[in-house]
N, C-alpha and C positions, 0 to 999 in steps of 0.2 A: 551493744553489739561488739564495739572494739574490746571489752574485756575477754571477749573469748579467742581471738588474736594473742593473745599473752601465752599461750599455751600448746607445747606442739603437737600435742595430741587430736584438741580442739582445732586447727590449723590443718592436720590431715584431716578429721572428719569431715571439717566444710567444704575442702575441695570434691572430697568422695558424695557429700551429699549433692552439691550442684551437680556434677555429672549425673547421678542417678536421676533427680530430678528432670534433667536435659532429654533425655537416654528411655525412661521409661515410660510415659509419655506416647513417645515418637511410636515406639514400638506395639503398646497397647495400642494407637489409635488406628493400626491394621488388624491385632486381633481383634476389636472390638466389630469393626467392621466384616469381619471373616465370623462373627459368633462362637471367636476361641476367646471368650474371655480367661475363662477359667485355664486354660494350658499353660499360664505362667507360674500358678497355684501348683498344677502336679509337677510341672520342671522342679520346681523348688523343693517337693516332695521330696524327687529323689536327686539332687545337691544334696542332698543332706547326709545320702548313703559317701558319697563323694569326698565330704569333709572328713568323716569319720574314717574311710579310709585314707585317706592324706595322714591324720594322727596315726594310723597303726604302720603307715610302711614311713613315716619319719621325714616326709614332704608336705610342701605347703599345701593346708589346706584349700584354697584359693583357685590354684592350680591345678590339683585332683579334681574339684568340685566343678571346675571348667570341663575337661575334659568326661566328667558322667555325664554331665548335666546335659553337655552338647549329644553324648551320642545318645541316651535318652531320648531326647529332641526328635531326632534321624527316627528311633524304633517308635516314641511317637505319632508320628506320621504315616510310617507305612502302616501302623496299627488303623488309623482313622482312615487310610485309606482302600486298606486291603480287606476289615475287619468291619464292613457297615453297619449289619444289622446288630452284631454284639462288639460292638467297637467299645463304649463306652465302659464297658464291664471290664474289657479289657484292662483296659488306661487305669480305670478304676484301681485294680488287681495293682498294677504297676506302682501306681501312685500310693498304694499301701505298703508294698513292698520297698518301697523308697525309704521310707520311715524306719520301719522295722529295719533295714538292710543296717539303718545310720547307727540305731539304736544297739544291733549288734555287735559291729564293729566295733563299737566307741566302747562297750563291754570288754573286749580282747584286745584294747591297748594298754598296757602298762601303767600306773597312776591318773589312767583316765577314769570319767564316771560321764552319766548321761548330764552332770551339770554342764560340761566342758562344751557340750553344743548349745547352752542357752543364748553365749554372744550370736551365734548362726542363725538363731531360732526366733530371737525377738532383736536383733540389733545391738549391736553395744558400740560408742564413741571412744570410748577407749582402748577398744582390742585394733582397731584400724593401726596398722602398722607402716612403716614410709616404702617395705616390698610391697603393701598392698597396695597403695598409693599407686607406683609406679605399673602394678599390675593392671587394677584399672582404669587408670587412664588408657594404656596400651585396647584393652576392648572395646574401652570407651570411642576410640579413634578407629578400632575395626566397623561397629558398628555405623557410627558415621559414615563410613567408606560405603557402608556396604548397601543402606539408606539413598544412598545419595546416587552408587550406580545402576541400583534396580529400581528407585524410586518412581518413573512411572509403569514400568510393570507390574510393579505390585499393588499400584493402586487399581491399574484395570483388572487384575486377578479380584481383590477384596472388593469389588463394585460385582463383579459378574464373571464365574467362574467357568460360563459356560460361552460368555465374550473372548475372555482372555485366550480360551481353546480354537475359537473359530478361528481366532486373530494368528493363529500360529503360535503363541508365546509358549516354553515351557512349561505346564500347569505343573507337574509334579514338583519339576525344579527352584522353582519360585516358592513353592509351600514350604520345600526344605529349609530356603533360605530365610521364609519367616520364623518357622520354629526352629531352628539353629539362632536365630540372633536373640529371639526370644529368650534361649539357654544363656548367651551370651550377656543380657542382660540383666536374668536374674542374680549370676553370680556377682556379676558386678555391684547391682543391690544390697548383697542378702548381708553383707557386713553393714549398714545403717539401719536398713527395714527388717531386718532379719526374712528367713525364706517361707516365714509363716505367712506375712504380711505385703511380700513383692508384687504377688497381682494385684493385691489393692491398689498400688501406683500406678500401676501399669493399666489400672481401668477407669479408678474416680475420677482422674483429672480429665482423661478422655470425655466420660459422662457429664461430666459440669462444663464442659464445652461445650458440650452438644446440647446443652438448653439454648444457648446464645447465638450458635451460629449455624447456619445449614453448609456450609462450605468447607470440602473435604483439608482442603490446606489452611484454612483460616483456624477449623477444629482443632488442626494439631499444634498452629502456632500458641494459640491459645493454653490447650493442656499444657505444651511445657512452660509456660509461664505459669501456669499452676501448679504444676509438678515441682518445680524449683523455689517456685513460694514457699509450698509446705513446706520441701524438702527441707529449705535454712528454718524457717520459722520451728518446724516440729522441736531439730536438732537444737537450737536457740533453746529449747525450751529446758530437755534437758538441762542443759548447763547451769539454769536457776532449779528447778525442780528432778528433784530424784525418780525420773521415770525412765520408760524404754523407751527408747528413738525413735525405734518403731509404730509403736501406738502413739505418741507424739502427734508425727507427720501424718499416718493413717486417720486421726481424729482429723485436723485440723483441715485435710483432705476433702471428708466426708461432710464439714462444715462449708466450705464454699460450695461444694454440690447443694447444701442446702439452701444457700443464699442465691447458688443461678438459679435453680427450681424456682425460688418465688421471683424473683427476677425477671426470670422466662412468663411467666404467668400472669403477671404485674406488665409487661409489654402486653403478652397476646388478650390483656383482657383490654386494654384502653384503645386497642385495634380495632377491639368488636372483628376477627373474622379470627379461626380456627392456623394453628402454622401449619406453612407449604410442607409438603413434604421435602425430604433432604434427598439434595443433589444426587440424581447418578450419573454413572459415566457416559459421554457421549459414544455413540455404536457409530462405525465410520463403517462404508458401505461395503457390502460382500467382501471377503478376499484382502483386504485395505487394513490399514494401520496408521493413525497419524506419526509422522517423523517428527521426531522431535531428537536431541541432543541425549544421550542416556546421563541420566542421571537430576533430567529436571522431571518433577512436577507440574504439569497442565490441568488444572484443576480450578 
């Protein structure tokens, strides 16, 4: 493990992969709970139109890729919210479009070719730059923020959307701010895991949690400690074997899913009784809201 210290490339990657690790996680284990798993996947889609356009107007790709991705995110949303019954076909359309936008653009840059989005696509350790270092860390520390202020709001939203509305909370506004951090996150991924492979983070570690424990905050402690395993392990991996970073972490991911599954089943069978169902939020009476300090978690 210290041989890859030697190297400052290797040295930025691992910082960028802990953070993602940390970061995707957290954030998956509210869409997982909301049944967006999948909206990390089309974010990523269209980042991708994002990146391409960063190479054609001569700006970091990083930075571009942020600012689609997010507002994406925003159109998103009002898609799933305004667009019920053909919402999906929508997003669908979008999510296609995202690809094809990347693939165009990156056509009408100067010495570019569709190879130049492969680091974006599947991850690469070497393209991670010390601008992009410092870039994400900087979301990295948004998202924390932002976690941490709306944190039990968005846990009573992703328990019961129809609680969180009795309760007075913003519904619409809260959604924004999961699928805006969601953007937020992917970008900050999509240089390790590439933006093929980001929801995958942002959901196995989630899922392999959820074999082991019923508890909304014990869950997500948990993924990120799985999230961050993979994260160095995948990247580790790499550095001896000539693969992508990406599929790396994503394997190795999909591996401890497999090991809580039988895990999980290897408890609930020497139980002899079937698992409780998982935690919901408790409903405080009419009218009422527990107080609590914004930004903790009561779960």
């Amino acid at each position: 493990m210290l041989d890859l210290l030697k190297y400052d490339f290797m040295q930025r990657a691992l910082i960028v992969a802990v953070l993602v690790g940390l970061i995707a996680p957290v954030i998956g284990t509210f869409l997982v709970q909301r049944r967006l798993a999948l909206l990390g996947d089309g974010i990523g889609h269209v980042a991708l139109t994002g990146v391409a356009l960063g190479y054609l107007t001569g700006n970091s790709p990083v930075v571009v890729a942020l600012l689609v991705a997010g507002a994406a995110a925003v159109l998103i949303e009002l898609i799933r919210v305004r667009a019920r019954a053909s919402g999906d076909v929508a997003l669908a359309l979008l999510f296609y479009g995202g690809i094809a936008g990347g693939l165009l653009l990156i056509g009408l840059t100067p010495g570019a070719n569709s190879a130049t989005l492969t680091a974006f696509l599947f991850g690469s350790v070497s393209s991670v730059s010390q601008e992009d270092v410092w870039v994400i860390i900087g979301l990295a520390v948004v998202v924390i923020a932002v976690i941490g202020y709306f944190g039990r709001e968005l846990f009573v939203l992703c328990q019961d959307e129809e609680v969180a509305r009795a309760h007075g909370l913003p519904v619409r506004l809260l959604s924004m701010v999961i699928a805006v951090t969601a953007a937020l996150t992917v970008v900050l991924a999509m240089r390790v895991v590439g933006v093929l492979l980001v929801s995958a983070l942002m959901v196995v570690p989630v899922a392999a949690a959820q074999q082991l424990t019923r508890s909304f905050r014990v869950t997500m402690a948990l993924a990120v400690g799985i999230g961050v395993l993979c994260a160095v392990g995948g990247l580790s991996t790499t550095y001896y074997v000539d693969v992508a970073p990406g599929g790396a972490i994503v394997l190795l991911a999909l591996a401890v899913f497999t090991v809580a599954v039988a895990v999980s089943r290897l408890i609930r069978g020497r139980r002899g009784a079937p698992r409780a169902p998982r935690e919901e939020v408790e409903v405080a009476g009419a009218g009422t809201m527990p107080q609590t300090d914004r930004g903790s978690v009561s779960t």
